[in-house]
C-alpha positions as CSV (number, residue, x, y, z in Angstrom):
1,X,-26.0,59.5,48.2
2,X,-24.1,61.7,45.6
3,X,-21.5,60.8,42.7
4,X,-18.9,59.7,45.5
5,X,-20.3,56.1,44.5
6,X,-18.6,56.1,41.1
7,X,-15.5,58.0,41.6
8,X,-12.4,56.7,40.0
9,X,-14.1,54.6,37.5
10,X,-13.6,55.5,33.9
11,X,-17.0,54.7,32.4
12,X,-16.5,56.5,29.0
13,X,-18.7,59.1,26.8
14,X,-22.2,58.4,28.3
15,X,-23.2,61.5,26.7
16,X,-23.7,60.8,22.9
17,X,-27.4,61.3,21.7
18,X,-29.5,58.4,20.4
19,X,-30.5,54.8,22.0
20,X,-28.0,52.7,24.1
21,X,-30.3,49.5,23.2
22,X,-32.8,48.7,20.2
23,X,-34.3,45.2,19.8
24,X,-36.6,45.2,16.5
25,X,-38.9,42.8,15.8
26,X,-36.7,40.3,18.6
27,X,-38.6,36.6,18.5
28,X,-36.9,33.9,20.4
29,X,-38.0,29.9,20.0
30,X,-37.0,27.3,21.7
31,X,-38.3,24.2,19.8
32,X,-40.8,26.0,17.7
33,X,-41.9,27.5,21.5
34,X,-42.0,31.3,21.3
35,X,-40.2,32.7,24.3
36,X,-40.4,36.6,22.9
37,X,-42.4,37.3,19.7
38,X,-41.6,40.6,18.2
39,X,-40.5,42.7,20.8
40,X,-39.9,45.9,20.3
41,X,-37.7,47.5,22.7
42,X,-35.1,50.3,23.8
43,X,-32.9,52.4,26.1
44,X,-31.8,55.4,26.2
45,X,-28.6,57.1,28.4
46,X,-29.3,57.4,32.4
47,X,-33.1,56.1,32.5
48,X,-34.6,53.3,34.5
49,X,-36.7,51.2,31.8
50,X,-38.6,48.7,33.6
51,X,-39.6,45.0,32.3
52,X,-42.5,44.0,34.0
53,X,-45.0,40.9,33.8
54,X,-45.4,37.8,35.5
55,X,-43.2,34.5,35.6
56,X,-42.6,33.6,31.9
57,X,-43.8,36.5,30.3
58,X,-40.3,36.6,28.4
59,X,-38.7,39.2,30.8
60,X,-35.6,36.9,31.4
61,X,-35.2,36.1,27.5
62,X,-35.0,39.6,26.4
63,X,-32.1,40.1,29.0
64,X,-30.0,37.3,28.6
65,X,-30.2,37.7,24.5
66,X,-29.0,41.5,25.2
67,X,-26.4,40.0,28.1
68,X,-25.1,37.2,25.1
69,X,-26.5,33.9,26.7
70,X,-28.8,33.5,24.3
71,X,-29.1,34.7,20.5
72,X,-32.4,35.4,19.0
73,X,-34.2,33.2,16.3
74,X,-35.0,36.6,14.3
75,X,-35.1,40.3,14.5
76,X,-31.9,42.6,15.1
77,X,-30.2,44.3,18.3
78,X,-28.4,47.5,18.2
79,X,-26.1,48.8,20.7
80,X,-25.3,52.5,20.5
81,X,-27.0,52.7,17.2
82,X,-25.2,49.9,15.5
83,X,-26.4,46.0,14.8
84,X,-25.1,43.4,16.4
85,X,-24.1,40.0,17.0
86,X,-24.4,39.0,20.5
87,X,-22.7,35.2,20.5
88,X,-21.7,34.9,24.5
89,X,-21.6,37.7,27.6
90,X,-18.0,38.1,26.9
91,X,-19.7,40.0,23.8
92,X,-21.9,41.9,25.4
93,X,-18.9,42.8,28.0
94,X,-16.9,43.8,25.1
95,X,-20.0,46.2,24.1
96,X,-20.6,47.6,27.7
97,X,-23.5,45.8,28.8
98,X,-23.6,44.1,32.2
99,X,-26.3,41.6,33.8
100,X,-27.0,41.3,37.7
101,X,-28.4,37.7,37.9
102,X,-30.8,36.6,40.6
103,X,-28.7,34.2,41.1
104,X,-25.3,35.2,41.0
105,X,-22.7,34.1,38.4
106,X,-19.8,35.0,40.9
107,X,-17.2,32.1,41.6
108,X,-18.3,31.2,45.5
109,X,-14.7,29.5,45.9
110,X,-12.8,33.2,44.8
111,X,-12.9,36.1,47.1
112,X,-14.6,39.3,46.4
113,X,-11.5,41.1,45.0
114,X,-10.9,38.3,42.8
115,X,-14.2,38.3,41.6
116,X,-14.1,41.8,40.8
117,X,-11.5,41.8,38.6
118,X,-12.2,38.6,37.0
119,X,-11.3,39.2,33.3
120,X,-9.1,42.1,33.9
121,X,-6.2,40.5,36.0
122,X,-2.9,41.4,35.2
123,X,-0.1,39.1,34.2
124,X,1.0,39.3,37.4
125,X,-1.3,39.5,40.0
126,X,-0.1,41.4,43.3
127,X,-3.7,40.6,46.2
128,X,-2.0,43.1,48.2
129,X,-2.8,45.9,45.0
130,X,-5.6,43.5,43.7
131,X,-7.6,43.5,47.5
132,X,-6.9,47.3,47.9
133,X,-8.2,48.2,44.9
134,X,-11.3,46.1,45.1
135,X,-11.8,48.0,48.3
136,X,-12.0,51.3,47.4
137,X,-14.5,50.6,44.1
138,X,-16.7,49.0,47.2
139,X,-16.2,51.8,49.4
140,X,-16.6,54.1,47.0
141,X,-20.2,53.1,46.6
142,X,-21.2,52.4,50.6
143,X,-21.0,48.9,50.0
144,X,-19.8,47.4,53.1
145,X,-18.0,43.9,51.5
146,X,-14.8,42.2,53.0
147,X,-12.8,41.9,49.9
148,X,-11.0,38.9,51.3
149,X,-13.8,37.4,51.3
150,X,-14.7,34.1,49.8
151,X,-17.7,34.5,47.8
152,X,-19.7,31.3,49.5
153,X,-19.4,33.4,53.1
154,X,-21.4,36.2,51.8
155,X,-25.1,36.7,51.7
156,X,-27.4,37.2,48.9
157,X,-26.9,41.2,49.4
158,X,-23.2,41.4,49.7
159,X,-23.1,38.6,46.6
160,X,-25.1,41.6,44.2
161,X,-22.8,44.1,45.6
162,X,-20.5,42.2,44.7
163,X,-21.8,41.9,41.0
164,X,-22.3,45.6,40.6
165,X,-18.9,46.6,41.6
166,X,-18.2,44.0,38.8
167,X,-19.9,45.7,36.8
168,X,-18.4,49.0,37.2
169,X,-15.5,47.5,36.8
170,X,-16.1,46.7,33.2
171,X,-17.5,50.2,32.3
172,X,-20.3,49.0,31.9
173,X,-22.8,51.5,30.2
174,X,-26.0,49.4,30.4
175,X,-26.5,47.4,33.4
176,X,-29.6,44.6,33.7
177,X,-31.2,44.2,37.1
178,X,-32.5,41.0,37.2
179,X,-35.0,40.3,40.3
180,X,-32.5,42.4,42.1
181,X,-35.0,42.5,45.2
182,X,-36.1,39.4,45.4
183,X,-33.5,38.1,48.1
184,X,-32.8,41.3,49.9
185,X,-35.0,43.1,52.8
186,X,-36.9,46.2,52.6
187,X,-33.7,48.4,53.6
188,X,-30.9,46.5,51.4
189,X,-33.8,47.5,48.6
190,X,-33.5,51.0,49.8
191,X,-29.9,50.9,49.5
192,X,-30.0,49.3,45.9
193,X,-32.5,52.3,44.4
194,X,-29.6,55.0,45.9
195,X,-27.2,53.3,43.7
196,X,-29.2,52.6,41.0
197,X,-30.4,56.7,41.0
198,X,-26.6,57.2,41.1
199,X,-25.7,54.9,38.1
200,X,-28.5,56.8,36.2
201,X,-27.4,60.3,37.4
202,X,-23.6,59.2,35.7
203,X,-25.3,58.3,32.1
204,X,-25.9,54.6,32.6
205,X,-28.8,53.0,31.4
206,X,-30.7,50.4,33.4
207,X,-32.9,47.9,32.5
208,X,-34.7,46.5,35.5
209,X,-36.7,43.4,35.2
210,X,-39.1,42.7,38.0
211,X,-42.8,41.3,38.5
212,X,-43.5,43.8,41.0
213,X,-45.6,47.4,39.2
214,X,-45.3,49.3,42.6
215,X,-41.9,48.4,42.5
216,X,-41.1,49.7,38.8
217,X,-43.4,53.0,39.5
218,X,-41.7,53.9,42.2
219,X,-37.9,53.8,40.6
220,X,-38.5,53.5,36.6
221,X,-38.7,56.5,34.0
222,X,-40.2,54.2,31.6
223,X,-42.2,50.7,31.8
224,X,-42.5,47.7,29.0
225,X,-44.7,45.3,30.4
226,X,-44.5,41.7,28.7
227,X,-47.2,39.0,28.1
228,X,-47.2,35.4,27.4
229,X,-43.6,36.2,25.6
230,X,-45.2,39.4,23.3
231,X,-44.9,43.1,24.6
232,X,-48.8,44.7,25.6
């Protein structure tokens, strides 16, 4: 698979020295409940950076306070070299940063065009342009999706390749793979690492969060592996 997956998106100067992410000193509570406790952590332009450790090692908190879900109780997070305030994921949009859920946050009852360019929808929205459009992003990266669609026909693969076109889409220049294997069989995994290798070879970093080492060895430049909410 070769840079034909990302033609015709305009993903900006990936090229700039320096860290896409830094969390310093990150500690998340939840009623006086650590989540993460001074996590040190950071990304650089078109590396794999895996988070690994088991269920409710802190994994999911550090992404969804970088994707804007959550905001830390203390410590400070800086994207492209400069601190920031991360209040909801239309922030961290905004900021280039994109999240692959497990599960999906598509809307199952719009189709896959419309989920693509959710957010970025003209004032008046032609399907005709809006469904061929949609196609070619998929196409462009092998992804065999009906943009037509409805979300709640597709399968658990279709539904992520659905999110990463989505992600594309917003120019994204850091993109979080949550569990992004979980749900899909050995050769939809294959399929994911060619696009992931792809997005890395175009300057995108990747943070992918899984609890599986030989997983992470196998596709990650660099592993962070978490424990009981603290980084070991």
């Amino acid at each position: 698979m070769t840079s034909e997956i990302i033609k015709n998106i305009e993903l900006g100067d990936t090229s700039g020295a320096g860290m896409l992410v830094e969390f310093r000193h990150v500690t998340k509570s939840y009623r006086g409940v650590q989540a993460i406790h001074d996590i040190d952590f950071d990304l650089r332009p078109g590396e794999v950076h895996a988070l690994v450790g088991e269920n409710g090692a802190g994994k999911s908190t550090l992404c969804k306070i970088l994707a804007g879900a959550v905001q830390p109780t203390s410590g400070e997070v800086l994207l492209h070299g400069t601190q920031v305030q991360l209040n909801r994921p239309s922030d961290a949009l905004e900021h280039g940063v994109a999240m692959v859920y497990q599960e999906t946050s598509l809307v199952p009852t719009m189709t896959a065009a419309q989920n693509i360019e959710l957010g970025h929808e003209p004032l008046l929205t032609r399907f005709r342009r809006l469904n061929i459009s949609a196609q070619q992003l998929l196409q462009s990266m092998n992804f065999h999706v009906d943009p037509t669609a409805y979300v709640s026909t597709l399968g658990a693969a279709k539904k992520q390749m659905v999110e990463i076109a989505r992600a594309l889409r917003s120019k994204a220049r850091v993109v979080i793979f949550d569990e992004p294997t979980a749900s899909l069989t050995p050769e939809e995994s294959l399929h994911l690492f060619d696009v992931i290798e792809t997005l890395k070879g175009a300057g995108i970093g990747i943070i992918y969060v899984s609890h599986a080492l030989e997983e992470s060895l196998q596709l990650a430049d660099r592993i962070t592996v978490l424990r009981d909410g603290e980084r070991v």
